[in-house]
C-alpha positions as CSV (number, residue, x, y, z in Angstrom):
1,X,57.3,84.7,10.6
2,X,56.3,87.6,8.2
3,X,54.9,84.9,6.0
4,X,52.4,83.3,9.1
5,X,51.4,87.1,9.7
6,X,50.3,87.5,6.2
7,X,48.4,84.1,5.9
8,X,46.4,85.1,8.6
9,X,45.8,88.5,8.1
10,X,44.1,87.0,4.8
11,X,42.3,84.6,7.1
12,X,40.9,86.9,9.2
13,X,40.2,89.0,6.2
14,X,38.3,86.3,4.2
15,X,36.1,85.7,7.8
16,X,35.0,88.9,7.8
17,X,34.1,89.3,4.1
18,X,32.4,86.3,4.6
19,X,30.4,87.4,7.8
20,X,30.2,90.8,5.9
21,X,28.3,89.3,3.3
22,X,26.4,87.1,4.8
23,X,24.8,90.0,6.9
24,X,24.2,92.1,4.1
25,X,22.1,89.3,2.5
26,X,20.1,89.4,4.9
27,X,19.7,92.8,5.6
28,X,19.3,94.0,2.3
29,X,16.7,91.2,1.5
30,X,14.7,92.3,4.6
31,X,14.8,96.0,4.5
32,X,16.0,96.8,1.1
33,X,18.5,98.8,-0.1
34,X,16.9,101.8,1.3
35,X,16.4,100.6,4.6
36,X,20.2,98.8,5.1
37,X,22.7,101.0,6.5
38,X,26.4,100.3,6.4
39,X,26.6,100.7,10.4
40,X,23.8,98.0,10.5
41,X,25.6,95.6,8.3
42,X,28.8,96.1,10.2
43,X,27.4,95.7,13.9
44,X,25.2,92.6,12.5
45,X,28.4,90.8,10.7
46,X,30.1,91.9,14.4
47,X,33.0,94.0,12.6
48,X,33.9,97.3,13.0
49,X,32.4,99.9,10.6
50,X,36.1,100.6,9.3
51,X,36.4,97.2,8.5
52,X,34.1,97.1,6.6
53,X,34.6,100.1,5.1
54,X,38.0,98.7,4.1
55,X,36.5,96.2,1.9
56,X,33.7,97.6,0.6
57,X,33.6,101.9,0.6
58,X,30.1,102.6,-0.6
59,X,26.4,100.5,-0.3
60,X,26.5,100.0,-3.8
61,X,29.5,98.3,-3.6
62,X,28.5,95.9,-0.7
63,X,25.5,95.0,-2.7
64,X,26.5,94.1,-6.1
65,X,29.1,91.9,-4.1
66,X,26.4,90.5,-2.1
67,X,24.3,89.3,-5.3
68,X,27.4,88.0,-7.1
69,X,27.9,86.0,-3.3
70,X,24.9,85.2,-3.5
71,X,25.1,83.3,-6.7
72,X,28.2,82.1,-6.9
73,X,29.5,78.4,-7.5
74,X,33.1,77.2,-6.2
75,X,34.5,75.8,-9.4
76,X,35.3,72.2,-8.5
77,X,31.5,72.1,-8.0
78,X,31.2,72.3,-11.3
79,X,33.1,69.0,-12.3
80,X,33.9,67.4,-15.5
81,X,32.4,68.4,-18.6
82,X,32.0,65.6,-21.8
83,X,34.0,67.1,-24.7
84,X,32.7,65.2,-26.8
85,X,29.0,65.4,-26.7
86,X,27.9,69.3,-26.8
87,X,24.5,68.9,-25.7
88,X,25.2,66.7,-22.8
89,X,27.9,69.5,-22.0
90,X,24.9,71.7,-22.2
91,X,22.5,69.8,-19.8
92,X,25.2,69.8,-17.0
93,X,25.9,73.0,-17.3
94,X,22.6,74.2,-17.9
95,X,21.6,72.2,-14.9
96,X,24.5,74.3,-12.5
97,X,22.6,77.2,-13.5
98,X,19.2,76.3,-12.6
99,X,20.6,75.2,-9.0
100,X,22.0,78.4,-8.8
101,X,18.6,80.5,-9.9
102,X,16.5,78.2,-7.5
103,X,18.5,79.5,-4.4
104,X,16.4,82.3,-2.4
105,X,18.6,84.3,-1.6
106,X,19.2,85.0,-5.4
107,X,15.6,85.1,-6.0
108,X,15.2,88.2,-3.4
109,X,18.1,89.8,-4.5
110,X,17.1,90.2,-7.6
111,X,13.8,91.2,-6.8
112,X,15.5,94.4,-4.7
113,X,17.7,95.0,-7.6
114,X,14.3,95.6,-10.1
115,X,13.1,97.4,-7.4
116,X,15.4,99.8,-6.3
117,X,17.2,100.5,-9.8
118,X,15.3,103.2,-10.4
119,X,15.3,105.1,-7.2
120,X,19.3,105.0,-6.6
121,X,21.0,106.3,-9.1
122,X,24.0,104.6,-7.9
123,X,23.1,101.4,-8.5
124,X,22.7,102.0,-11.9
125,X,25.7,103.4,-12.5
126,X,27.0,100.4,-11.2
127,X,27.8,97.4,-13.7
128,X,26.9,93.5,-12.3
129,X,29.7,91.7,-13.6
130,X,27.7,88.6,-13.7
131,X,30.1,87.1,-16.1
132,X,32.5,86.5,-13.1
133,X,30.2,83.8,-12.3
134,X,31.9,80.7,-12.3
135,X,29.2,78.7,-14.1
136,X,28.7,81.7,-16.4
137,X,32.6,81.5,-17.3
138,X,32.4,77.8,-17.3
139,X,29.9,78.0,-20.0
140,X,31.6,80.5,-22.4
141,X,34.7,78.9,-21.5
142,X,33.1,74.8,-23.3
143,X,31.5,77.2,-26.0
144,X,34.6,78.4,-27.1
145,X,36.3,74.7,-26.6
146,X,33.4,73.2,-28.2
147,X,33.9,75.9,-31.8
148,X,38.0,75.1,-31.5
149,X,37.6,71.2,-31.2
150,X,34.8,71.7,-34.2
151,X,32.4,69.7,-32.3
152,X,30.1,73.3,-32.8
153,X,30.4,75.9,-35.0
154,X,29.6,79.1,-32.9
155,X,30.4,82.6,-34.2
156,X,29.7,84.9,-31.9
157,X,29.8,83.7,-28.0
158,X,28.0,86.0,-25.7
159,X,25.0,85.6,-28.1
160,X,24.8,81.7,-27.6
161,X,25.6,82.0,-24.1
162,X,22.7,84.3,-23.9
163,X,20.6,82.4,-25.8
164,X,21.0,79.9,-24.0
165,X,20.8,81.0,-20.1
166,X,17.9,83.0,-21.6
167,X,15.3,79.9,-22.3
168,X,16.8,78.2,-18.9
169,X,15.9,81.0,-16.9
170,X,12.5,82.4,-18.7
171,X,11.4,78.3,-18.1
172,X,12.6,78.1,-14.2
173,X,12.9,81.2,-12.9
174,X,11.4,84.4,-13.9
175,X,7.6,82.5,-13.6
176,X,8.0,82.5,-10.1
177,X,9.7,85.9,-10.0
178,X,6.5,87.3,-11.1
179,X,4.2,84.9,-10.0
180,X,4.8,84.3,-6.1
181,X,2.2,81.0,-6.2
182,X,4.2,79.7,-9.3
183,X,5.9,76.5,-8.9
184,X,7.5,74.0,-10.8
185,X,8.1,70.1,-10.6
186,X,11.9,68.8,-10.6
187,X,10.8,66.8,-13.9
188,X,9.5,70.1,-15.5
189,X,12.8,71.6,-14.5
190,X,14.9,69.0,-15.9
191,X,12.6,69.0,-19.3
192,X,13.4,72.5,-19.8
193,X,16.9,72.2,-19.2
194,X,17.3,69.4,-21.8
195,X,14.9,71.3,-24.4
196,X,17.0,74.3,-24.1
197,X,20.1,72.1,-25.0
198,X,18.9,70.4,-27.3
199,X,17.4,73.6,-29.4
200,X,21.4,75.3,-28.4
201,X,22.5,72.3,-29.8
202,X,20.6,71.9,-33.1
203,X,21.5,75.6,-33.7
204,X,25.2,75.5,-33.3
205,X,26.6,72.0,-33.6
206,X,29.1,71.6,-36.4
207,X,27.9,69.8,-39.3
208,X,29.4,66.5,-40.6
């Protein structure tokens, strides 16, 4: 009986984390950080302002959980990856990333964060743990397989990792960041996903 009580106490309280955060998203992305109260997220998500207190004590807190919603990728989406041929284990995972950049709500999110950073210092104080990401750990995770198996020879991860989500995102995403008329084809997407690979790839796959 206990048992039945806990399951649902988790159900109900991964409903209203979800309901939480899906508020939030929209909140903050139409009235900033600024301009979203905590009572507003709560009446809007239709808890009560302790429950969501519970789960999430300060703003700060509800919005770095909000972005890292926002982005994130249920692992079985990301399926199989080849072991054997690193770049082609690039190109999928390279391509999970640029679905996840290409979502709005990450695009507006991040545009509050650039903008508010500097006027709340709590937000800065704040660290994004972006690496929680489930296509961000995928990708360190086939980078380390990748040196172990000798299929590349990578010495230091968070640099290739970096290097590589770098030329993904500065081809797809930050244009139109910046630029609000910027747009790019699906072919042009898919070509800079396969260039950045391919120059990860010539970089740190293991000689014969």
């Amino acid at each position: 009986m206990t048992s039945g009580l806990s399951d649902y106490h988790r159900q109900v309280r991964a409903r209203n984390r979800e309901a939480i955060l899906d508020a939030a998203a929209d909140l903050f992305l139409e009235a900033g950080f600024d301009g979203t109260s905590l009572a507003r997220v709560a009446e809007s998500a239709g808890v009560s302002k302790a429950t969501l207190f519970k789960q999430f004590p300060t703003k700060s807190q509800l919005f770095e959980a909000t972005v890292l919603e926002a982005a994130g990728i249920p692992d079985a989406e990301l399926g199989e990856l080849p072991s054997e041929d690193f770049r082609a284990g690039l190109v999928h995972l390279g391509r999970a990333y640029a679905d996840l950049l290409a979502r709005p709500r990450v695009a507006g999110l991040m545009r509050t964060i650039i903008a508010e950073l500097p006027r709340f210092p709590e937000l800065q104080e704040r660290t994004f743990d972006f690496g929680t990401l489930s296509v961000l750990r995928a990708l360190r995770c086939y980078l380390l397989e990748a040196d172990a198996a000798g299929v590349a020879d990578i010495d230091d991860l968070e640099v290739a990792a970096t290097q590589f989500l770098g030329l993904i995102a500065s081809a797809v995403f930050w244009p139109g960041l910046v630029h609000g008329s910027w747009s790019i084809t699906e072919e042009e997407r898919l070509r800079a996903i396969d260039e950045a690979a391919r120059t990860i790839a010539a970089r740190y796959s293991a000689s014969d």
